[in-house]
C-alpha positions as CSV (number, residue, x, y, z in Angstrom):
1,X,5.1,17.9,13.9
2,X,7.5,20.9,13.0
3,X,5.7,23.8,12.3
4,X,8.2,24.7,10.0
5,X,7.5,21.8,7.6
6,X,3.9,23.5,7.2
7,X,5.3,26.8,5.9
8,X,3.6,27.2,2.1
9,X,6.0,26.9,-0.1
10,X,6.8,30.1,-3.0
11,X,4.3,29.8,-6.2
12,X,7.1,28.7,-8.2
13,X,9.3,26.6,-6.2
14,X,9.6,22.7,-6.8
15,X,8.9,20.2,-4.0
16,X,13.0,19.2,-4.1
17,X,14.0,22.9,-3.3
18,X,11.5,23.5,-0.6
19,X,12.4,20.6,0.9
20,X,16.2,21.4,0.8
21,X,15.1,24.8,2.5
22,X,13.2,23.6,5.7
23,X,15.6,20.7,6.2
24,X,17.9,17.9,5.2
25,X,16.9,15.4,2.2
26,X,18.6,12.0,2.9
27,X,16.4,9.9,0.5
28,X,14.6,10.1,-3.4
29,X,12.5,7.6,-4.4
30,X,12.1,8.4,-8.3
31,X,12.1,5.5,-9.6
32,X,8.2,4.6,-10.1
33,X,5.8,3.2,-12.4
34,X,3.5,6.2,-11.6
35,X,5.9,9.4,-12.6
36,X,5.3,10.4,-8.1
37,X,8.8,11.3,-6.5
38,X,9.0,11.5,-2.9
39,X,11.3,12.2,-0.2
40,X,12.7,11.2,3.0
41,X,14.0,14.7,4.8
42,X,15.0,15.7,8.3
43,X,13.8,18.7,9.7
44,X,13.9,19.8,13.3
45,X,15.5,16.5,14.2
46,X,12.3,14.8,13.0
47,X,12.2,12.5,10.2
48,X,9.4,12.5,7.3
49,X,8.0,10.8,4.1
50,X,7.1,13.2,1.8
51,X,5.2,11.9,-1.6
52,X,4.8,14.4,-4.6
53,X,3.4,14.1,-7.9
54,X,6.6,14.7,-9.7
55,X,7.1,16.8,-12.8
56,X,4.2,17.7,-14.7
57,X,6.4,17.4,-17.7
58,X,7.0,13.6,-16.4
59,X,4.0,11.2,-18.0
60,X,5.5,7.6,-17.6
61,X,1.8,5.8,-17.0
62,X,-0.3,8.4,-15.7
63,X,-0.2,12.4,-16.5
64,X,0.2,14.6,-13.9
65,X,-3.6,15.4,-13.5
66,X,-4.2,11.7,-12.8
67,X,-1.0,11.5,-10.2
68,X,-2.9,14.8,-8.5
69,X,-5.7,13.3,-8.5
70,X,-4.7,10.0,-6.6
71,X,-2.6,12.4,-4.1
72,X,-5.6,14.2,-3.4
73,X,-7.4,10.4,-3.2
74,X,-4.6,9.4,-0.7
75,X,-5.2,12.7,1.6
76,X,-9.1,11.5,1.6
77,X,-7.8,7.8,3.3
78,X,-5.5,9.4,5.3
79,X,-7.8,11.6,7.0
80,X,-10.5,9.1,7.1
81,X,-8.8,6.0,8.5
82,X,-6.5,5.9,11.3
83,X,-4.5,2.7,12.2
84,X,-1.3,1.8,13.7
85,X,0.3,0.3,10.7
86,X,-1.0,3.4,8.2
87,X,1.9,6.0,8.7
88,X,0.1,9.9,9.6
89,X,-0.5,12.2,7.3
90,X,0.4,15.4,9.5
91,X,-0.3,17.7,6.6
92,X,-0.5,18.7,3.2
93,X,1.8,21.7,1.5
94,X,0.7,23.0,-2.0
95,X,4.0,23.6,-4.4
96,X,4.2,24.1,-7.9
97,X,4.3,21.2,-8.9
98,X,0.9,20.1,-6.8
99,X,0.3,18.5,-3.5
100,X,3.1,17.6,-1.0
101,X,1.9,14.8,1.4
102,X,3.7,14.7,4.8
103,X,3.3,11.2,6.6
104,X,5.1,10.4,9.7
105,X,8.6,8.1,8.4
106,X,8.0,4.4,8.3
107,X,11.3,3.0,9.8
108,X,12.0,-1.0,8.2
109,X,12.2,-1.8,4.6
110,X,10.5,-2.4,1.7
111,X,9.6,-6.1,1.1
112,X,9.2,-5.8,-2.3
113,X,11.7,-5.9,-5.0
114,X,12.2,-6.4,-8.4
115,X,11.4,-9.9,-9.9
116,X,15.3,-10.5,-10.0
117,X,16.0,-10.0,-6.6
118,X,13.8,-12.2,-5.5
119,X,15.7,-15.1,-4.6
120,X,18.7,-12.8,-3.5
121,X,19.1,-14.0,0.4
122,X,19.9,-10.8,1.1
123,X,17.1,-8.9,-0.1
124,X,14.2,-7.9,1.9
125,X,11.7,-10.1,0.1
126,X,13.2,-13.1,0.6
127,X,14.3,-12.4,4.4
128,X,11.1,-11.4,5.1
129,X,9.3,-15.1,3.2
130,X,12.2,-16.9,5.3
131,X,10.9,-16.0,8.2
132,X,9.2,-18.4,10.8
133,X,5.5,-18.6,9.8
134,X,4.4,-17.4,13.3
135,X,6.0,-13.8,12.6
136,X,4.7,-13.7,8.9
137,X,1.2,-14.2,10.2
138,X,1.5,-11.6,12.4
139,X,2.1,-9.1,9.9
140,X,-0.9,-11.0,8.0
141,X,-3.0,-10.3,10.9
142,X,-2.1,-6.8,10.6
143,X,-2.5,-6.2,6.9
144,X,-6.1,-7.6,7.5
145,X,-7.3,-5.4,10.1
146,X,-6.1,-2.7,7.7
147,X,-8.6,-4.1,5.1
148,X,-11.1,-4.8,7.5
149,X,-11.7,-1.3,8.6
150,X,-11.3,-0.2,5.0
151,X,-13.8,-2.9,4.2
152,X,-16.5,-1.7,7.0
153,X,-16.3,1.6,5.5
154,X,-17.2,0.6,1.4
155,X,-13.5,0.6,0.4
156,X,-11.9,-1.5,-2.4
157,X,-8.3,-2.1,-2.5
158,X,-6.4,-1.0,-5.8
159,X,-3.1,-1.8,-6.9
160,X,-1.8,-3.7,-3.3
161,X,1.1,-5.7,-3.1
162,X,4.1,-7.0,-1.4
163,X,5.6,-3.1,-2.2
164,X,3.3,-1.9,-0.1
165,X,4.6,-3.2,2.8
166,X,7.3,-2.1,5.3
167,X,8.8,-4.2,7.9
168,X,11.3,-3.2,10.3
169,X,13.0,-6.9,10.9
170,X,13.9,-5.6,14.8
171,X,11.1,-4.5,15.9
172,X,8.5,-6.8,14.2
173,X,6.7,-3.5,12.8
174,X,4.6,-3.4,9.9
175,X,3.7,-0.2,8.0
176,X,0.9,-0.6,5.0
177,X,1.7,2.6,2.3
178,X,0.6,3.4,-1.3
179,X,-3.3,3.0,-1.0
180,X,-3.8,5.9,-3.1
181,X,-6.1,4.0,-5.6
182,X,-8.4,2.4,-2.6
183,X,-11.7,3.9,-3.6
184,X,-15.1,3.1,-2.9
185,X,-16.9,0.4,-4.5
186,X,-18.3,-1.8,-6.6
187,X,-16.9,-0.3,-9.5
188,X,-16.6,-1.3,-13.8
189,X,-13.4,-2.3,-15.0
190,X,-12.4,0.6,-17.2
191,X,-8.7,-0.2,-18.3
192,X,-8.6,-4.1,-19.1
193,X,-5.0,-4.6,-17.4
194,X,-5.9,-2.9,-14.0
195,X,-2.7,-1.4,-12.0
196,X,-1.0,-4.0,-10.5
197,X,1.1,-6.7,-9.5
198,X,0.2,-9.8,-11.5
199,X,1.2,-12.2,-8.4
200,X,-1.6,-10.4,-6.3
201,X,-4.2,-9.3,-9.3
202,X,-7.8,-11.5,-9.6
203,X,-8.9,-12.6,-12.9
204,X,-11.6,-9.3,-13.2
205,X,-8.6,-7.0,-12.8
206,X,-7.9,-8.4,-16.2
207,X,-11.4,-7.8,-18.2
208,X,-12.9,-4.9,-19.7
209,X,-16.3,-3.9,-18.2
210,X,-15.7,-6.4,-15.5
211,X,-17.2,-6.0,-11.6
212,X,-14.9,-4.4,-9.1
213,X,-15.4,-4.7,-5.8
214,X,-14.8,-6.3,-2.3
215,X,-14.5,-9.5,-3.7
216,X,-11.9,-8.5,-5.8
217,X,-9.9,-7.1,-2.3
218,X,-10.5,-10.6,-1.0
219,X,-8.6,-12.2,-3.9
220,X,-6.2,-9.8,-3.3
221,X,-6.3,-10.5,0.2
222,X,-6.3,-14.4,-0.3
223,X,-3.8,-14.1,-2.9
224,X,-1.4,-12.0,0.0
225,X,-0.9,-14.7,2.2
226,X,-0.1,-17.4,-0.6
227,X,2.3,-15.4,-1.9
228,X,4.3,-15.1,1.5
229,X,3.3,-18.4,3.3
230,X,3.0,-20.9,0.4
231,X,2.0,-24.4,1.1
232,X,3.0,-23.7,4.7
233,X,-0.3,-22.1,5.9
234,X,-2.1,-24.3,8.4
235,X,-4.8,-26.5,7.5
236,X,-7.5,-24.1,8.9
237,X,-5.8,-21.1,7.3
238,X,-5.5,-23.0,4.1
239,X,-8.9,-23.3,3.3
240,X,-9.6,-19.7,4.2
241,X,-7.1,-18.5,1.3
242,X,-8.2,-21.7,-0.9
243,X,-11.6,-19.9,-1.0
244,X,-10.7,-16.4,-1.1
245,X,-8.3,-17.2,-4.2
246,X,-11.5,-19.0,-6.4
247,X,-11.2,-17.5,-9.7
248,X,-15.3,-16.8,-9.7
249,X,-15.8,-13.9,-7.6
250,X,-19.1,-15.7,-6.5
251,X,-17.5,-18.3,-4.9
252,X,-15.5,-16.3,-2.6
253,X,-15.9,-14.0,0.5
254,X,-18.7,-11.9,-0.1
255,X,-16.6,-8.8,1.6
256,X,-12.9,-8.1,3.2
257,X,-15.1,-8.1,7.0
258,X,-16.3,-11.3,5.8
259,X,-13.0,-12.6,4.9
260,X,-11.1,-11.1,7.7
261,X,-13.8,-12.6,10.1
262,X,-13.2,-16.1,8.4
263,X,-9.6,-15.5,8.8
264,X,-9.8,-14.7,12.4
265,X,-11.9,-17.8,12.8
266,X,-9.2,-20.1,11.8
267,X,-6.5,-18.3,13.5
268,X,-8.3,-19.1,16.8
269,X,-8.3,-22.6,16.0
270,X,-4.3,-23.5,15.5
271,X,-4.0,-23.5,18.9
C-alpha cells in the first residue's frame, strides 16, 4: 500500500481533488441511491477503490450524517472480518467532506444492473445467470462463507443484493462489497420499506416494528441463490432454499451458520 495514499488530506479539500493530487482517477461511481461517490484511482502503479460520502449538500435518501455514519459502520466490518472475497480496507483518510475508505480494487464486474438490462445478453447479469450451474454455485459457496463468518460473529445482513457482487468472468473471482448496513442483531424494523432490493428482501423487511435478524439474512440468503439458479438448483439444494425462502421467519433456518451448514450438507450430497 502506497504510503502516499495515506497522506491527510488539507481541511478543506474535497475527496475528488485529493485524489487527483496523489494519483490518477480513471473511474466515478456517482450514480447511487445513497448520495456516496467513490473512486477508482491509480497511484504508485497501484490500483484502489476509494468510497466517500459525497457532498454534504447532496441528500438523495440519506443526509450526509447518516452516509458518515454507515462509512464509519463499513470501517468497523472491514477491520473485524477478513476474507478472501471482502476487498481490504488498507486505510482510512479524513477530507472535508468526511471519511475516505481505501479498499484494495476488485478487478470483474458488477453483476447487477438496472431492471432494463436485465435480459440484455450482453450485460453482466445475464452473462453471469447464463453460466453453467457448477460455476454459479461456486460463487454461492463463496457468498455463504462470507455470511457464515458474519453470522458466527452476531451480524445481520442489510440491504444485499446481486449489486453487491463482483465477478471477474476469467478468473472465476468473486468479490462481496457494500455491507455497510450489516450490523448486529436482532433488531426492530424502524422504516417500514427497509433498504433494498425487492427480489432479495423478506416479508419483515416490509413491516413496521417487525423482528430483524438472522433469519431475515437467511431469506436473504435463500432468496440469493433463487434469483441466480432458478428452478435449476439440485434436488438437495432445492429444499435448502425452499426452506430458507418460507415467508414465516419461524419456519426457516434459525441462523446464517445454520443455513450455511444445511447448505454445505446438500452440496456434499450431488455427488
Amino acid at each position: 500500500m502506497p504510503v502516499t495514499i495515506a497522506t491527510p488530506a488539507l481541511p478543506d479539500e474535497a475527496p475528488e481533488h485529493y485524489l487527483a493530487r496523489l494519483g490518477t482517477v480513471f473511474a466515478r461511481f456517482d450514480r447511487q441511491d445513497s448520495g456516496n461517490v467513490s473512486y477508482g484511482v491509480v497511484v504508485d502503479g497501484e490500483r484502489h477503490f476509494v468510497k466517500t460520502a459525497g457532498h454534504p449538500d447532496h441528500a438523495p435518501f440519506l443526509d450526509h450524517a447518516q452516509r458518515v455514519g454507515l462509512l464509519r459502520n463499513a470501517v468497523r466490518l472491514a477491520r473485524a472480518y477478513r476474507h478472501p472475497a471482502l476487498p481490504a480496507l488498507h486505510t482510512v483518510v479524513e477530507s472535508a467532506h468526511g471519511p475516505m475508505l481505501v479498499y484494495d480494487w476488485a478487478d470483474g464486474e458488477l453483476v447487477g444492473v438496472p431492471r432494463e438490462q436485465r435480459d440484455d445478453p450482453a450485460s453482466a447479469y445475464h452473462r453471469f445467470r447464463s453460466l453453467p450451474a457448477d460455476r454459479v454455485l461456486a460463487v454461492l459457496d463463496t457468498v455463504f462463507d462470507v455470511h457464515d463468518l458474519l453470522g458466527r460473529n452476531g451480524e445481520v445482513a442489510g440491504d444485499f443484493y446481486d449489486g453487491c457482487l463482483i465477478y471477474d468472468f476469467t478468473t472465476r473471482d468473486v468479490a462481496v462489497i457494500d455491507l455497510d448496513t450489516y450490523r448486529p442483531g436482532p433488531y426492530r424494523n424502524d422504516m417500514g420499506r427497509m433498504f433494498g432490493s425487492s427480489r432479495f428482501m423478506a416479508p419483515e423487511e416490509f413491516t413496521l416494528g417487525a423482528l430483524i435478524d438472522q433469519r431475515t439474512s437467511v431469506f436473504t440468503m435463500g432468496r440469493t441463490a433463487r434469483v441466480f439458479l432458478g428452478d435449476h438448483l439440485p434436488g438437495p439444494l432445492n429444499g435448502v432454499v425452499t426452506r430458507a425462502c418460507r415467508p414465516d421467519p419461524a419456519d426457516r433456518h434459525a441462523s446464517l451458520p445454520e443455513f450455511c451448514a444445511a447448505w454445505h450438507d446438500a452440496r456434499s450430497h450431488l455427488g
